[in-house]
N, C-alpha and C positions, 0 to 999 in steps of 0.2 A: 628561274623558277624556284624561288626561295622559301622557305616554310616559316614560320611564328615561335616566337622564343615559349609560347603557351601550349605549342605543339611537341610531342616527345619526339627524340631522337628517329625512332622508326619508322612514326606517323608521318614527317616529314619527308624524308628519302620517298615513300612509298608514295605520296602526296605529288611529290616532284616529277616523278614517273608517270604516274597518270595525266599531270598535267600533259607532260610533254606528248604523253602519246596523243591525245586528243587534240591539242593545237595543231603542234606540226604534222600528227598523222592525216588529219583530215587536208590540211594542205598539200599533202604528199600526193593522196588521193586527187584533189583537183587537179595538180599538175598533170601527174599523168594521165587526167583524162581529155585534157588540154593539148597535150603534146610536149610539152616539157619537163623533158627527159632529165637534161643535168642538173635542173634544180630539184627535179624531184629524188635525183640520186645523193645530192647532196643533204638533203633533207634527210633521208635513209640514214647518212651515214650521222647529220647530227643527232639524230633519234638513239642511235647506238651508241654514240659516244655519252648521251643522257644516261643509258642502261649502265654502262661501262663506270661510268661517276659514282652512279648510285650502289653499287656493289662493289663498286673501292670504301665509298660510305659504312657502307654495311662489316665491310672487313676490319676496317680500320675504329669501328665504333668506341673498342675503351680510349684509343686516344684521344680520340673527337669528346667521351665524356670526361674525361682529365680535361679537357681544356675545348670548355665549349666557344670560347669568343674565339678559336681560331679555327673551329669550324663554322661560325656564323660567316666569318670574313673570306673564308675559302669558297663557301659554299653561293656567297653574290657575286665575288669573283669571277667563278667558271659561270653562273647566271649569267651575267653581265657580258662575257668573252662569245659565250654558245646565240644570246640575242642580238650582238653583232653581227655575228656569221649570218644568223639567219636572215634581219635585216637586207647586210650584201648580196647574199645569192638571191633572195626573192625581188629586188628593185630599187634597193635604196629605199631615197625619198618616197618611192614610189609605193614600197613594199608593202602586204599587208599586214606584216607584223609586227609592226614599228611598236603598238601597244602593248608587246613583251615587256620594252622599257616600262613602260608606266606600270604594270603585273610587280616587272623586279623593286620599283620604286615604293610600291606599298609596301612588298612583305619586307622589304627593310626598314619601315616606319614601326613595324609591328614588331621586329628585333631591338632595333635603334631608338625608336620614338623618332621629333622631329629632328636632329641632328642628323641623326645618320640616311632619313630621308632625303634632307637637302644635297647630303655629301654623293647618294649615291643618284641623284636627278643632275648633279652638276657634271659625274662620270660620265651617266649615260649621253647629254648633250654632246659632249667630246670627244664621245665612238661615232654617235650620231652624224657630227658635221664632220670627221677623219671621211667616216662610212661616204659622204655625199662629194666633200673633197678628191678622196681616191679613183672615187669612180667616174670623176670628170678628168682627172689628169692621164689616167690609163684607159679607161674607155670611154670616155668623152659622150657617151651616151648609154640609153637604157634600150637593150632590145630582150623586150619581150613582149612583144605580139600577141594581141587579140588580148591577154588579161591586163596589162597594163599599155596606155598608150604612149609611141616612141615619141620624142621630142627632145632636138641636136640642141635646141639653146638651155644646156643645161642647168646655165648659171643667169635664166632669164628669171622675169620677174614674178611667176608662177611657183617655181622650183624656192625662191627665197620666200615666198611669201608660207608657202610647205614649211619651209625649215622652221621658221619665226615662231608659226602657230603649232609645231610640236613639240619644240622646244620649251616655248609658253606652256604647253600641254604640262611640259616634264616637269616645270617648277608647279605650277598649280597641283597637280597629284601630290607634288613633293610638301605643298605647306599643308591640303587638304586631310593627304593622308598622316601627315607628322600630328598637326592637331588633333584628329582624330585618337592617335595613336595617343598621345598625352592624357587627354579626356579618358583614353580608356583605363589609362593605368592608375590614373587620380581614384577614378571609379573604382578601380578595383580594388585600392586601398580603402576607399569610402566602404566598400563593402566588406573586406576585409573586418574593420574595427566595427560596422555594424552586426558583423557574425560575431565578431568576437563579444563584442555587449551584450549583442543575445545570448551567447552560450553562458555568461557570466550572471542575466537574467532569468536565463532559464535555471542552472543549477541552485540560482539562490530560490528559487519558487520552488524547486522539490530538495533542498533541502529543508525549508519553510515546514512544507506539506509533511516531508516526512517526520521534523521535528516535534511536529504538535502533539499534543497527549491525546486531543480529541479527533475521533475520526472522520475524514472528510470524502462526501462522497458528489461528484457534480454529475448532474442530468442535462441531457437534450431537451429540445422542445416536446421530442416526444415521450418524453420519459425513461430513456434508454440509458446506463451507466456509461458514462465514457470515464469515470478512474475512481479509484478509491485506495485513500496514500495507505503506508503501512500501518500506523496505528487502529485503521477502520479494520482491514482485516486482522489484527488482532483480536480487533474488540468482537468481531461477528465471529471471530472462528472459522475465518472462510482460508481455505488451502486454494493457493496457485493463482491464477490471474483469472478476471474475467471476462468473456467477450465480446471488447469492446459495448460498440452500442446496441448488441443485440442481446444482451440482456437488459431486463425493464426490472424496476423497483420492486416489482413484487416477487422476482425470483429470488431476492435478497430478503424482503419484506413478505411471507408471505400470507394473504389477507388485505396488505394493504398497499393505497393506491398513491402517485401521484399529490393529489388531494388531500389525504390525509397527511402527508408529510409537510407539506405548504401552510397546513390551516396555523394561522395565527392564535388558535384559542387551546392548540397542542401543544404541551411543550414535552410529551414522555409516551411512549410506551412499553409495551413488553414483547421480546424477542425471546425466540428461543433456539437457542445456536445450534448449530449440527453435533455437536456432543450431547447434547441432551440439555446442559445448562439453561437454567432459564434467568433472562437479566431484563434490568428498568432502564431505558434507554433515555436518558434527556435527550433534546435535539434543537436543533432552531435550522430555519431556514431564509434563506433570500434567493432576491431574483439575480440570474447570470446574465449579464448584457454584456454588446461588443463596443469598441470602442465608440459607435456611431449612436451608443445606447439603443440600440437594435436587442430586442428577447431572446436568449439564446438557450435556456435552460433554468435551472436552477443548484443550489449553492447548496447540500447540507450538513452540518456540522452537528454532531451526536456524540455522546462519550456516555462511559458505562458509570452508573448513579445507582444502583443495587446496592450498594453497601450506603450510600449517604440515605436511600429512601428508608433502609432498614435502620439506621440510626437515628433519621427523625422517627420513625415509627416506636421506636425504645422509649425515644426522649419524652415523646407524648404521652405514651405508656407510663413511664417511669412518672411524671408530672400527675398522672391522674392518677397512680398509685402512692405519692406521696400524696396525694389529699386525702385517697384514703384512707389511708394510714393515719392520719391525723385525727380524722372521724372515728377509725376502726379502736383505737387505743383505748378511748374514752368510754364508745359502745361495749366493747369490751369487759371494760372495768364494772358497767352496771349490767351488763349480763352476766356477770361469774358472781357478783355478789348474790343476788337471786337465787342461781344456780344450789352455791356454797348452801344456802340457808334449806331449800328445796332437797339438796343429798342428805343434811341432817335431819329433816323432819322426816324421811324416808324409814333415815337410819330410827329412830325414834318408836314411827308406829309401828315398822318389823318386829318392834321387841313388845308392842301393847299389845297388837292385834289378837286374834284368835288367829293361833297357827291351824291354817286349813291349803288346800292345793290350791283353790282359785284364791286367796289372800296370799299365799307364794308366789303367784306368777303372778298376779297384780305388781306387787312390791320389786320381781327382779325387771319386768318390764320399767317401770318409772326408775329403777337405778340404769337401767339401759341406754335411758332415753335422757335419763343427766350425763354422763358419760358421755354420750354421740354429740350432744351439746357443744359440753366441755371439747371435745376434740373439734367441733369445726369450728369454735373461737380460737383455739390455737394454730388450725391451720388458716386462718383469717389472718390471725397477726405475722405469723411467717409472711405469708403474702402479702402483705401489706407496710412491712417493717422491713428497712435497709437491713441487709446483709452483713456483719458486723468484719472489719477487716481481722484476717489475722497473719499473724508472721510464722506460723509453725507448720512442717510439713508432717504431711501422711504417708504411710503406705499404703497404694492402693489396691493391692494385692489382698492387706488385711482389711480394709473396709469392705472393699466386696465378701470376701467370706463370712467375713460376721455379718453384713446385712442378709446373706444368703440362710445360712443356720437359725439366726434368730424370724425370718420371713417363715421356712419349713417348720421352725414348731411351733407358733402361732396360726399359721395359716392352716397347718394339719397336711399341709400340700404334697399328697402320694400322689397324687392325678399328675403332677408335674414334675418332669425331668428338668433339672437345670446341671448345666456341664459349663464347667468353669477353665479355661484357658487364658493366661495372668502370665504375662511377663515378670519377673521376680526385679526386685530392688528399683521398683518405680514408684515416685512418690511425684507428691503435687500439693502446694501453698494451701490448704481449706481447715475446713473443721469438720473434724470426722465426726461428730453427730449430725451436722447439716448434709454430710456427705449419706449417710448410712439413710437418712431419711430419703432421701431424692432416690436413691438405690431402692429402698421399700418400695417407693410408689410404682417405679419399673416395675418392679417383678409383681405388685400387685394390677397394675394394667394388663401386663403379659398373660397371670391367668385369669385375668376375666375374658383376653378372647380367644383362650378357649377353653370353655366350658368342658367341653368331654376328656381335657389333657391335651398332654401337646410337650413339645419341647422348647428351652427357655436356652439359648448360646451366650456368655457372657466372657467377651475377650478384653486384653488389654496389652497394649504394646507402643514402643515410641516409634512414632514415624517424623522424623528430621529436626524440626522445631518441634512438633507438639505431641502429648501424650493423648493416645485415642482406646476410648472404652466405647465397647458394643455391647447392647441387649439386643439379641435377638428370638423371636417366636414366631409360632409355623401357626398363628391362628389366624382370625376370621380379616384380618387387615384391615385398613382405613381406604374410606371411601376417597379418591383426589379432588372432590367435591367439597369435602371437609375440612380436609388434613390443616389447607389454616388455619382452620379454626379450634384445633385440639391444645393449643395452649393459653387460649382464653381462661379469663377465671369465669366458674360456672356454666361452660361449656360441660355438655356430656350428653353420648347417646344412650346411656345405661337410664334402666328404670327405678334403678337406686344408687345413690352417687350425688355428692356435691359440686360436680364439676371442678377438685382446685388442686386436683393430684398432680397432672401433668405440668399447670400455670405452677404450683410450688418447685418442680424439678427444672423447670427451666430459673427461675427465681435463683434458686441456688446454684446451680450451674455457670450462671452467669455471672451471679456474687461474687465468684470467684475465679473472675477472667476466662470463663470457658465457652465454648458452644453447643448448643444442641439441636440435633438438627433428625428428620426425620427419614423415611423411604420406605415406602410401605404399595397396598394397591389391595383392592378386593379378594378375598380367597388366596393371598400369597403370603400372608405373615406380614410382620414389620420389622421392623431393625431402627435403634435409636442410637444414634452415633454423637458422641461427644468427644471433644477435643479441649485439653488443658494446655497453658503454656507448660512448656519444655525448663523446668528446673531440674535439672540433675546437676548442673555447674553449684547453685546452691547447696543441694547436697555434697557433692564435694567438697564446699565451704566448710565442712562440717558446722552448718545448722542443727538447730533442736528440729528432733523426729520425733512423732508421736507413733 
């Protein structure tokens, strides 16, 4: 009762044990219910000598593992020795256990393969016919009454025809189960190197998956995520895993379905990640089938296009700003000559007229009104005229203060607190009049919202790469309804106003590599944050500083 070389060390003894008890025990059982006493004593005792193996087994285990082929060989051996005996005491030829041999002849196929099944089908015929031989020259017959029948011609033609056909038995097990045995191991190299291709297909799909810049997410039939590689949860800002297919597209998406992510006439929308972030999602999809091209979900691929949609959106801008600019130059040109001739005839009848109060306030209105002219032709051409490069830096410390003092005595601005917090010896590539302008227009937006006063915070500091300046004020905030729209040129909710204050500080701002960007809300104030690139290595260079 031999165990499988697929079988461990323990499983096998333990295996062995149980066989045994249940073969010969239940034989044991019949006999003595039979009346056969000395075979069932001797059954006893090989049931015990099976225990007695198994827990020499068990003691001797590291050697048996140092050297398993001479525990394979030991362990058919005493097999092979203990289904003899049983054999002999139960009848010989007769016996019911003759099929022990064939038991021991497979699991040595399953050790062995077919070699060592043959070798050990060719032992067992050898015990076999000793077993059949012995017991005709010593006891010349079988007595055991009532379960097997006595019969003196032992070497009649009955008894040979026994041996023949189990011995035949013993090779056919021996080739059946060798082949078998072969078959299995071929297989289980075939599956071996099919695991192994798989594991080597599998890891090249997720490194694939994880490779991609774009994030990939695949659906069920019913719409339920079954994965989404690393790059996707970067892009969504989603923390940890999710699970499996019981989350559906819209706990990721939410608002949208299925359907919408399929529609072929979609290629983008807009998400907004759990940080608050809000992003323009390109996306594309296809359908997921099985090998049989069976429906099995679908395929989506999305990457984050917030920054290209806002770059096409510049470029188009930028494009319909140089046209106008083109237009604006010219226009320009014949509205300031008008202008020029219109200030002089001004200046002219001021000095004819009859000096009286309503001939005063006539005359300072129409110089008012040349003047407001005059300035929104040249904040027309700002806005409309490239941003000229230059190579000299600033201090931004002192363009904010000078745009601050000269705002206060112009503006007259007591209503308005502004407190100024300026990192020292930070500078940045621009032109401090275009800087100082864009600065005016801030703190001129600031106290329009708010009318009754209010406070105006204006910090500046380097944070890693870039240098970052704040305006901030505690007035009446921008509605998130709008706030797009506040850098349009000729946008304005004011009932006097050109709309081109905010469009000219972005204008500049960005002339010179920087960004601006907004945060604001109803009744909460706003805050205008801008970011420059990080020159202070330049400065070090010792550059010209202005």
């Amino acid at each position: 009762m031999s165990s499988g070389s697929e079988i461990g060390f323990g499983s096998s003894v333990t295996l062995r044990a149980i066989l045994a008890t249940v073969i010969l025990g239940s034989g044991l059982v019949l006999y003595l219910k039979y009346g056969f006493n000395n075979e069932a004593f001797y059954l006893s005792v090989i049931i015990a000598v099976v225990y007695l193996l198994s827990l020499t087994y068990l003691l001797f285990n590291p050697l048996f593992n140092n050297y398993p082929r001479l525990f394979k060989i030991t362990q058919i051996t005493f097999d092979l020795i203990l289904a003899s005996l049983v054999v002999y005491i139960t009848g010989g030829s007769k016996s019911p256990f003759v099929f022990l041999y064939a038991l021991i002849i497979i699991f040595s196929s399953i050790i062995y393969s077919r070699r060592g099944s043959l070798i050990t089908a060719a032992i067992s015929g050898i015990l076999y016919v000793l077993i059949i031989i012995y017991k005709f020259q010593y006891e010349n017959s079988l007595d055991i009454s009532g379960l097997i029948i006595k019969d003196k011609n032992f070497l009649g033609e009955n008894y040979i025809l026994e041996t023949y056909f189990n011995l035949t038995g013993f090779l056919m097990v021996a080739i059946l189960s060798g082949y078998l045995s072969d078959r299995y191991i071929v297989a289980g190299k075939e599956l071996g190197e099919s695991r192994k291709s798989l594991g080597i297909l599998r890891n090249l799909h997720e490194n694939i998956l994880q490779s991609l810049t774009s994030g990939v997410i695949t659906l069920n039939k019913q719409g339920g995520v079954i994965s989404i590689n690393k790059r996707g949860y970067e892009i969504l800002g989603l923390n940890g895993k999710l699970g499996s297919n019981l989350d559906g597209i819209n706990q990721i998406f939410p608002g949208i379905n299925v359907e919408d992510l399929t529609n072929a006439e979609k290629d983008h929308i807009l998400y907004h990640r759990p940080d608050g972030r809000n992003l323009t999602l390109g996306f594309s999809s296809s359908v997921l089938r099985d090998a049989e091209g069976e429906y099995q979900g679908h395929v989506i691929i999305f990457k984050d296009v917030t920054e290209i949609m806002e770059l096409e959106n510049r470029l188009r801008s930028s494009e319909k700003m140089a046209l106008l600019g083109q237009l604006s130059a010219g226009l320009a040109h014949e509205i300031r000559n008008p202008l020029s001739a219109m200030s002089g005839v001004i200046e002219v009848l001021s000095e004819e007229i009859t000096p009286s109060e309503e001939n005063n306030r006539l005359v300072a209105v129409a110089s008012q009104e040349v003047e407001r002219l005059n300035f929104l032709v040249e904040d027309f051409l700002v806005l409309t005229s490239p941003i000229q490069t230059v190579s000299t830096f600033v201090d931004i410390d002192n363009v904010i203060n000078e745009s601050v003092e000269s705002f206060l005595r112009s503006k007259n601005g007591d209503s308005v607190e502004i407190e100024i917090n300026n990192d020292k010896g930070i500078y940045v590539m621009a032109d401090s009049y275009r800087l100082k302008q864009a600065f005016w227009n801030l703190l001129q937006n600031s106290m329009e919202a708010m009318p009754n006063g209010g406070k105006v915070q204006i910090e500046s500091h380097m944070n890693g790469d870039e240098i970052m300046v704040k305006f901030s004020d505690n007035g009446c905030g921008i509605d998130e309804k709008i706030i797009n729209k506040i850098f349009d040129p000729f946008f304005t909710t004011k009932k006097v106003g050109t709309g081109l204050g905010l469009a000219i500080v972005q204008k500049v701002i960005e002339g010179y590599n920087g960004k601006l960007n907004v945060i604001s809300s109803l009744n909460n104030g706003t805050t205008f944050v801008i970011s420059f690139p990080n020159t202070e290595q330049s400065v070090k260079d010792n550059s010209p500083l202005i």
